[in-house]
MARFI-63249 format. One line per 8 residues: number of its first residue (from 0); their letters; for each residue y, x, z of C-alpha. Coordinates in steps of 0.2 Angstrom, whole numbers. Example, Ala and Ser with C-alpha at 12.3 -4.5 7.8 and 13.67 -1.06 7.14 Angstrom:
2
0> AS> -22 62 39 ~ -5 68 36
This chain:
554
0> XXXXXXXX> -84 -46 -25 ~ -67 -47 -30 ~ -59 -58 -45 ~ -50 -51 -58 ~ -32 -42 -59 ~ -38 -29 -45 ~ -36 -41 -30 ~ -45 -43 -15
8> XXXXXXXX> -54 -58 -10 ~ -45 -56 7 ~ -31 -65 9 ~ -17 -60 22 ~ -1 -64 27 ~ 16 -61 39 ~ 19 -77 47 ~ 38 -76 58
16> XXXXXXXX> 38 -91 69 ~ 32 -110 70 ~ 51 -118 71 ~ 69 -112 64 ~ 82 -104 78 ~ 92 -115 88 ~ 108 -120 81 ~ 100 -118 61
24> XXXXXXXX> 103 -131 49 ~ 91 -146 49 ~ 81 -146 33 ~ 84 -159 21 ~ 66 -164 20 ~ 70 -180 8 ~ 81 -171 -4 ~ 73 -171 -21
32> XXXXXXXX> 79 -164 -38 ~ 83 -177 -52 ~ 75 -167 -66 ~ 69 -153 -73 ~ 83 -143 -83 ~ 95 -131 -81 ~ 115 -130 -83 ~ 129 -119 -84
40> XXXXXXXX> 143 -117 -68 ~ 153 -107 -76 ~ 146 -92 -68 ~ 127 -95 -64 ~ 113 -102 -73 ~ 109 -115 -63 ~ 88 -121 -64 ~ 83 -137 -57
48> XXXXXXXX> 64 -137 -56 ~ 63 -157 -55 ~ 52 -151 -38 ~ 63 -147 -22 ~ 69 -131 -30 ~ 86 -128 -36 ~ 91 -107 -41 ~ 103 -98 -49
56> XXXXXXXX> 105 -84 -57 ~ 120 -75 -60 ~ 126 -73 -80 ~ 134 -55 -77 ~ 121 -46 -68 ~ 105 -55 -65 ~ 104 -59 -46 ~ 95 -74 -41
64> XXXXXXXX> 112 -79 -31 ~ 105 -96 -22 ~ 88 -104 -19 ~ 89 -119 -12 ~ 74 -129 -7 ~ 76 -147 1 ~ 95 -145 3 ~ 94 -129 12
72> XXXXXXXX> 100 -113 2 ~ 90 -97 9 ~ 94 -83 -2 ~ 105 -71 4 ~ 109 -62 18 ~ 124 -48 23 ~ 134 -55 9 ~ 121 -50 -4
80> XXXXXXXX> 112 -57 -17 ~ 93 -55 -22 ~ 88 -43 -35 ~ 82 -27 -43 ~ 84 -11 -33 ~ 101 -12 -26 ~ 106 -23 -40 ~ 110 -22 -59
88> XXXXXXXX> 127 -17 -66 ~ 135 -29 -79 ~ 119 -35 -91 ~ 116 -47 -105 ~ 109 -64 -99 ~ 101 -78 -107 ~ 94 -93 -105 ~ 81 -105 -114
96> XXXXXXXX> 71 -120 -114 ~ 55 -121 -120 ~ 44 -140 -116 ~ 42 -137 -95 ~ 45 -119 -94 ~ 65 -112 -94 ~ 64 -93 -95 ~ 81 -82 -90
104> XXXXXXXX> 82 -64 -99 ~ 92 -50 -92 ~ 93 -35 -100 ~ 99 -20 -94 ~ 101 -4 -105 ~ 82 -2 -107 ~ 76 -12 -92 ~ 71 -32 -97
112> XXXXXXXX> 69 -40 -82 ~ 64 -62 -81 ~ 65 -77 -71 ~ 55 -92 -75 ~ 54 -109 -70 ~ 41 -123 -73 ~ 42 -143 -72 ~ 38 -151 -56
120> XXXXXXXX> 35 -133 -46 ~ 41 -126 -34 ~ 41 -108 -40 ~ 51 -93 -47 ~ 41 -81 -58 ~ 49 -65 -62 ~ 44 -52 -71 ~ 50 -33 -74
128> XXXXXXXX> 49 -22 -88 ~ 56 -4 -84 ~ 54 5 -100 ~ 60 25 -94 ~ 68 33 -77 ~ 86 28 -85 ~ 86 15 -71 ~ 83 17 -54
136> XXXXXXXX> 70 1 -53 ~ 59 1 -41 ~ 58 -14 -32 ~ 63 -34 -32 ~ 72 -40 -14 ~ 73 -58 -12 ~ 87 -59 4 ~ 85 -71 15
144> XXXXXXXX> 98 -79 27 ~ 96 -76 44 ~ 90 -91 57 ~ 80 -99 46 ~ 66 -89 51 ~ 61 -85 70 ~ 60 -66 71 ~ 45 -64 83
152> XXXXXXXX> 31 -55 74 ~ 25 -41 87 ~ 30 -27 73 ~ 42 -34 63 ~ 56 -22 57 ~ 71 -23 66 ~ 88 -14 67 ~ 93 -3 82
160> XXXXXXXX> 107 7 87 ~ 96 21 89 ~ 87 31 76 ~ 70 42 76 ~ 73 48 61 ~ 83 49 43 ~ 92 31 45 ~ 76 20 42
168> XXXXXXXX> 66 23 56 ~ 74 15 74 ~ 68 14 90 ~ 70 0 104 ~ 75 3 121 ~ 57 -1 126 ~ 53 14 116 ~ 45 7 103
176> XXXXXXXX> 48 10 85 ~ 52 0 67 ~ 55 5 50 ~ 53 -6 34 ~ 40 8 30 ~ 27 2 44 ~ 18 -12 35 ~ 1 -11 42
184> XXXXXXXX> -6 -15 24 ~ -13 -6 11 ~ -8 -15 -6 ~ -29 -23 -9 ~ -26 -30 9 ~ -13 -43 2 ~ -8 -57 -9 ~ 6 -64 -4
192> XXXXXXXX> 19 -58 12 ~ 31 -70 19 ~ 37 -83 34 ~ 33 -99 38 ~ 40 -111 50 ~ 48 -129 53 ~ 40 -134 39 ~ 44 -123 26
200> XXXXXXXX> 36 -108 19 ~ 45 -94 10 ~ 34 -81 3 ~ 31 -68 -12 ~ 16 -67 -21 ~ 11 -49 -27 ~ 9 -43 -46 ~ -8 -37 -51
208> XXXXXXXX> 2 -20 -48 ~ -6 -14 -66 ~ 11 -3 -69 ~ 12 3 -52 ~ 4 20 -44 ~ -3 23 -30 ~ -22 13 -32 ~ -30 0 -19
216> XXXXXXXX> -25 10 -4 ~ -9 14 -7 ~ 5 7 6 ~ 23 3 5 ~ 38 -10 9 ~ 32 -27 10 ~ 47 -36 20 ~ 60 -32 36
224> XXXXXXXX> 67 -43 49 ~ 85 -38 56 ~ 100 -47 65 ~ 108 -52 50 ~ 91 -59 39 ~ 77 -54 31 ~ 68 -46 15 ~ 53 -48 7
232> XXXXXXXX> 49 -33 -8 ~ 41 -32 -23 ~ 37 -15 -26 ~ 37 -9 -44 ~ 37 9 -41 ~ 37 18 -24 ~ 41 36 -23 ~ 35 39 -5
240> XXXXXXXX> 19 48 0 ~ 15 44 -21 ~ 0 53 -28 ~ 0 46 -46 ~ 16 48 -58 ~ 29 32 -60 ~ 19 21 -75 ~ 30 9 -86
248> XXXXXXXX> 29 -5 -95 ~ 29 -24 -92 ~ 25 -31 -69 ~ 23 -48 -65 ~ 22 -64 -64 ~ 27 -61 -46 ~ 33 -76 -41 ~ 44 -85 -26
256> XXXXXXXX> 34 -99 -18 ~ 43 -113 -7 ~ 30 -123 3 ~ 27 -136 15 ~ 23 -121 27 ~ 6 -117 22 ~ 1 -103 11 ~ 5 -103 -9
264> XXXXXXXX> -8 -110 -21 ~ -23 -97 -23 ~ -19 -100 -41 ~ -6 -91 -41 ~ -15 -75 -37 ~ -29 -79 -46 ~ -34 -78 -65 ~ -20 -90 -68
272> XXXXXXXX> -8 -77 -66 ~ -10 -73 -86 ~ -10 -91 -90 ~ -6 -96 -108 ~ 8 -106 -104 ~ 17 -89 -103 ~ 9 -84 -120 ~ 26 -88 -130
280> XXXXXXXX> 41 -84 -122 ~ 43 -67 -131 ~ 46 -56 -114 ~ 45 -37 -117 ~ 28 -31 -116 ~ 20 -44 -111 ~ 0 -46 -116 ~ -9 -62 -111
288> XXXXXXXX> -26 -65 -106 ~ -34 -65 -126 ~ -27 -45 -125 ~ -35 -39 -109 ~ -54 -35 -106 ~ -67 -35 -92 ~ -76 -21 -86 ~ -92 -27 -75
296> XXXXXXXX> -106 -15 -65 ~ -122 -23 -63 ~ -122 -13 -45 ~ -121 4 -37 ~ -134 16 -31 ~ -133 29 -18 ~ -121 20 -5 ~ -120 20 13
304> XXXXXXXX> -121 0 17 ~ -111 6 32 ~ -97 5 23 ~ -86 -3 10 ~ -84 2 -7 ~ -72 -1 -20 ~ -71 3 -39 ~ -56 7 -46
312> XXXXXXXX> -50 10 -64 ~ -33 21 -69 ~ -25 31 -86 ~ -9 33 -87 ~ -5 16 -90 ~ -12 5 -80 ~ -21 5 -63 ~ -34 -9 -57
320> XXXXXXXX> -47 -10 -45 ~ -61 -22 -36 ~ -72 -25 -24 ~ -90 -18 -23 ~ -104 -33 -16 ~ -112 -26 -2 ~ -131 -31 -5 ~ -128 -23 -20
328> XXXXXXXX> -115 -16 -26 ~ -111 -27 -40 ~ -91 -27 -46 ~ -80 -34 -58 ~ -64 -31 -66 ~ -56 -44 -76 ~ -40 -43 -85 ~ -39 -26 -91
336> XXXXXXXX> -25 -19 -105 ~ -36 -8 -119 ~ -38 7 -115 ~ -50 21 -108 ~ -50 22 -91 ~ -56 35 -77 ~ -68 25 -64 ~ -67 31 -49
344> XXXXXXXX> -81 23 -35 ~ -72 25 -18 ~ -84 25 -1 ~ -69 17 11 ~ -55 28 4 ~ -65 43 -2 ~ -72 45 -19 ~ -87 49 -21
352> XXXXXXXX> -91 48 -39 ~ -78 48 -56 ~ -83 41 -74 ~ -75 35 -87 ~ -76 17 -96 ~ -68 11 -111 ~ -60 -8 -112 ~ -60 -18 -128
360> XXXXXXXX> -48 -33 -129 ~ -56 -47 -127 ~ -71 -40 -123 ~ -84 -36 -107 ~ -91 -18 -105 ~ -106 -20 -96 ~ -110 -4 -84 ~ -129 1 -80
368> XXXXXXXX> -133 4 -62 ~ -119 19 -57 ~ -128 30 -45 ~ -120 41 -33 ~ -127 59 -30 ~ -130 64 -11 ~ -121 77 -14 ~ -107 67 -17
376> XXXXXXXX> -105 61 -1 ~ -101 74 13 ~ -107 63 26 ~ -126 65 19 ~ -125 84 26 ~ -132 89 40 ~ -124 95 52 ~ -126 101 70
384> XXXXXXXX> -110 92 75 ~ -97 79 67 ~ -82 73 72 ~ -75 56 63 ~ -84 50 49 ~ -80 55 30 ~ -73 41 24 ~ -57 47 15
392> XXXXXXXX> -45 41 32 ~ -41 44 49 ~ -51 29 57 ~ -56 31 74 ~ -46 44 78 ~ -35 44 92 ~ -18 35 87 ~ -25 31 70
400> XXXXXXXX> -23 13 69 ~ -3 15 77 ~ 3 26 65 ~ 0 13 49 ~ 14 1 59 ~ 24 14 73 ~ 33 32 71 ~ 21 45 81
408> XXXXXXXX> 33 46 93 ~ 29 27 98 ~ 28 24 119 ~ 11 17 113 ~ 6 34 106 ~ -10 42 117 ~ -3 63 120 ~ -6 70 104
416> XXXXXXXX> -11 84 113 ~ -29 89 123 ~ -43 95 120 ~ -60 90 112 ~ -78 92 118 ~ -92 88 107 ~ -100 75 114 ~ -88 68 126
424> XXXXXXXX> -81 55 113 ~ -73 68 104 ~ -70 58 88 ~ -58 47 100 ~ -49 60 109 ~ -46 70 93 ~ -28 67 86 ~ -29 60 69
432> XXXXXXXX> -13 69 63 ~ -10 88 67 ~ 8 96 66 ~ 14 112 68 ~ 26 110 80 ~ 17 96 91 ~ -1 100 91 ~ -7 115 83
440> XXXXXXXX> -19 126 92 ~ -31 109 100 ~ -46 117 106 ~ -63 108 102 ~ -77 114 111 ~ -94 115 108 ~ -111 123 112 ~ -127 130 102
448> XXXXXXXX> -144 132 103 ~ -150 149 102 ~ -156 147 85 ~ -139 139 79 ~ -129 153 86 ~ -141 168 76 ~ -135 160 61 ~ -119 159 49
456> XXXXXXXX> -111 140 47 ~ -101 131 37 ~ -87 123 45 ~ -78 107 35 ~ -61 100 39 ~ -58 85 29 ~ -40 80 25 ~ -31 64 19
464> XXXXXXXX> -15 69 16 ~ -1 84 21 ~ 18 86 24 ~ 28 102 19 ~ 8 111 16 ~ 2 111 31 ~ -15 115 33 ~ -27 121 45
472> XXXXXXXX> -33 140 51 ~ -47 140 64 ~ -51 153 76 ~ -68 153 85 ~ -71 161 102 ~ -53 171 97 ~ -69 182 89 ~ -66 179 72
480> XXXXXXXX> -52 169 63 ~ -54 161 44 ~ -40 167 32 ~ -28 156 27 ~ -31 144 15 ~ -21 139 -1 ~ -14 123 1 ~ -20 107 -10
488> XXXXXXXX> -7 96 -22 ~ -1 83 -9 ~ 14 70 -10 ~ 29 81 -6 ~ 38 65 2 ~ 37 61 19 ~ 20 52 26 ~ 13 55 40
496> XXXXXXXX> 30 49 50 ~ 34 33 40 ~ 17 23 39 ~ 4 32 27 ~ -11 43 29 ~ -16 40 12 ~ -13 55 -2 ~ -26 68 -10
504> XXXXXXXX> -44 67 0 ~ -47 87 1 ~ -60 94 11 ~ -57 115 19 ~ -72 126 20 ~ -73 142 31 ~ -90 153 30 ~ -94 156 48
512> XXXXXXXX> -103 172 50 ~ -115 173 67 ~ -107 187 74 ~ -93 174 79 ~ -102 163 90 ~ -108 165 109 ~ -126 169 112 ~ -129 164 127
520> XXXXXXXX> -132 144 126 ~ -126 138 143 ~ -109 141 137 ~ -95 133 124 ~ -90 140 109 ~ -72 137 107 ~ -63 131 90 ~ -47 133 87
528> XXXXXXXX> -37 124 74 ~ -21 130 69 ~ -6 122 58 ~ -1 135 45 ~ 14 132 32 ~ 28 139 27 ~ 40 125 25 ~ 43 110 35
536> XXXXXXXX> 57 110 50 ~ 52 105 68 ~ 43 92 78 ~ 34 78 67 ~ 42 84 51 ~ 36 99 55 ~ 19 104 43 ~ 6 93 47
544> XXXXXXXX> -9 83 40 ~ -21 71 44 ~ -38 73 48 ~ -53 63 38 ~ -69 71 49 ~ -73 89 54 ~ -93 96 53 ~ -102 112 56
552> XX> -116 113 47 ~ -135 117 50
């Protein structure tokens, strides 16, 4: 069961390293602050936490300039400062006092964006409020000095002279590849993403991600390694392999954690994050817990216990989700903006059931028992054969778990080409992305009884997501060939080369008729599945899509 805010119970995390690089500065470990307070350099608002944590931030534009923790200053790398997007232009900065909390305001044209400090913590909470598409803000990148942290993770991004593809994806001269894109994790998976070594931790705490888009599965930058530093993101808004439209309004806390080197407090991403400390400092938008309701679901009928569920809630304005229990469904959903809400209850990554819910400020709305139809669920069909399980992703098909961390040109990539017999481990030998210009035309073979072969069938393709509108045309025994299909809305970005499967779940259906298959039953009928589109260029940004189970139907 999850807690409240749409997060996971699971908590993970990027460690880099157990000691600093040779030749970095020692830490000061017995440098301390003298108090809590906050002066004026001239050119930086200067915040002393009365902890081990010194920042500034600067008074003409907003970056967090330095962050110095024990006597060792960590922001920054390339000459540049941490921030939003790429950075403000000139804004208006203020600063005040309030008891233990400090709170700096920067505003921007219609963008308010805050840092905030309280007594004795080592923390920076940050919030953003982005009010219209007038500015590009997207994202926070806290930049941190190179050396301090060892890069050593197995897929950490790193720059090389040699690109795959655009300028963000690179390969090494051991042939693999690394882009800030390949993050391995969907958004539920985390809490916080950081580094840790030498005694010192460094990390970002995620947002509830309310204003964002993209729901519980949805991937995108978490941080990068390079030769001169690293970043760790905040993601507001992500415009790559997006299915939902940008939302707006206020995001955050996030907050900057220093620690010894274990992970932040779990009360930082826990109901805490809306505690009433933050009730009265008069930020744009902001609505604490006393505004925000709970929505609650005694439990969930109809699953297959084989798999995870998760219930999400979404409108225009704000995007939640939880955790279903698996003994029996049960879910909650705690701080909630007011509002009515599309429920959708998601078998792994595919939906299986949509409702709608309304949430009172303030308030629990209790659901009955939601039960999902059969029908619901393709994987209740029968069928004579099935390759993958429908389950809204790629899993289990061959290269799936690469391509959420590696370009599909990766040395660690099986061929993406080969064909498939039914029951020769076909859901592993069939690629779980088709393009075009790579591997269109895979041949799946299969055989029938003499009773399945005198009748028509329904043969399903289930899809996860496509590039440029590719989508498949099949061909069976070179007999009979389906018309092409129209395709389905699909993120128009790139995906299937920069980390993502995930976009519109869509499932193809082609009417079979009998006179298409082979009568005699010691041989194999023979499926071929084409790439069709219009658009895309060549090789894997050619059309393409990624496969979520194939069936034929009794």
């Amino acid at each position: 069961m999850s807690g409240s805010h749409g997060r996971s119970v699971r908590r993970r995390t990027f460690v880099l390293g157990a000691t600093a690089a040779a030749g970095t500065a020692a830490l000061a470990g017995t440098a301390r602050a003298a108090a809590f307070g906050w002066s004026d350099d001239g050119s930086n608002y200067v915040v002393d936490t009365g902890a081990n944590l010194v920042f500034k931030v600067s008074k003409t534009n907003g970056d967090l300039t330095s962050l110095v923790y024990r006597g060792t200053d960590y922001q920054g790398y390339g000459g540049m400062n941490s921030h939003i997007e790429s950075g403000l232009g000139t804004s208006t900065v203020t600063i005040k006092q309030s008891g233990s909390t400090i709170l700096i305001s920067v505003a921007y044209g219609t963008l308010r964006h805050y840092y905030a400090a309280r007594s004795g913590e080592n923390n920076v909470y940050l919030w953003t409020d982005k009010a219209d598409t007038s500015v590009s803000a997207t994202r926070y990148i806290l930049r941190v000095k190179k050396g301090l942290f060892l890069n050593d993770e197995p897929d950490s991004y790193t720059y090389t002279s040699s690109t795959v593809e655009a300028s963000d994806v690179f390969a090494k001269s051991d042939g693999q590849t690394r882009s800030k894109h390949y993050s391995r994790l969907r958004v539920m998976d985390y809490d916080y993403v950081g580094w840790s070594g030498r005694g010192v931790g460094l990390w970002i705490v995620r947002s509830n991600h309310e204003k964002a888009s993209g729901g519980p599965f949805y991937r995108s930058l978490l941080r990068h390694q390079s030769a001169d530093g690293g970043g760790l993101y905040e993601i507001l808004y992500y415009g790559q392999n997006q299915t939902e439209a940008q939302r707006f309004g206020l995001q955050g806390p996030y907050v900057i954690a220093l620690t010894d080197g274990g992970a932040p407090s779990s009360a930082l991403f826990q109901d805490t994050l809306t505690a009433s400390w933050a009730d009265s400092l008069g930020m744009s938008g902001y609505v604490g817990a006393s505004g925000r309701g709970k929505v609650a679901g005694v439990g969930i009928s109809g699953r297959n216990t084989a798999y995870p569920y998760t219930v999400g809630l979404a409108n225009s304005g704000a995007q939640y989700w939880g955790s279903a229990r698996s003994s029996d469904g049960y879910f909650s959903i705690g701080g909630v903006l007011p509002g009515t809400y599309t429920l959708t209850v998601f078998k792994g990554e595919l939906a299986v059931y949509t409702g709608s819910v309304t949430v009172t400020a303030g308030g629990t709305t209790t659901l009955n028992t939601i039960a999902v139809p059969s029908s619901n669920d393709p994987g209740n069909a029968a069928a004579i054969w099935r390759i993958g399980d429908w389950n809204g992703t790629p899993g289990g098909f061959k290269n799936a778990d690469l391509m959420t961390y590696a370009h599909p040109s990766d040395v660690r990539a099986a061929s993406w080409t080969g064909n498939v017999v039914v029951g020769n481990n076909e859901t592993a030998s069939f690629p779980c992305y088709l393009w075009k210009d790579v591997n269109s035309g895979i041949l799946v073979y299969f055989k029938l009884t003499a009773a399945q072969a005198a009748a028509a069938h329904t043969l399903r393709i289930g899809v996860t997501t496509a590039y440029a509108n590719g989508r498949p045309q099949v061909t069976v025994n070179d007999a009979w060939t389906s018309a092409i299909p129209s395709p389905p809305t699909q993120p128009s970005t790139r995906s299937l080369t920069n980390g993502s499967y995930r976009g519109n779940n869509h499932t193809f259906t082609y009417s079979v008729p009998a006179s298409a298959w082979k009568t005699d039953t010691g041989q194999y009928n023979v499926l071929r599945i084409d790439v069709v589109s219009g658009s895309g260029t060549t090789g894997y940004l050619s059309a393409g899509t990624a496969i979520d189970a194939i069936d034929l139907l009794t």
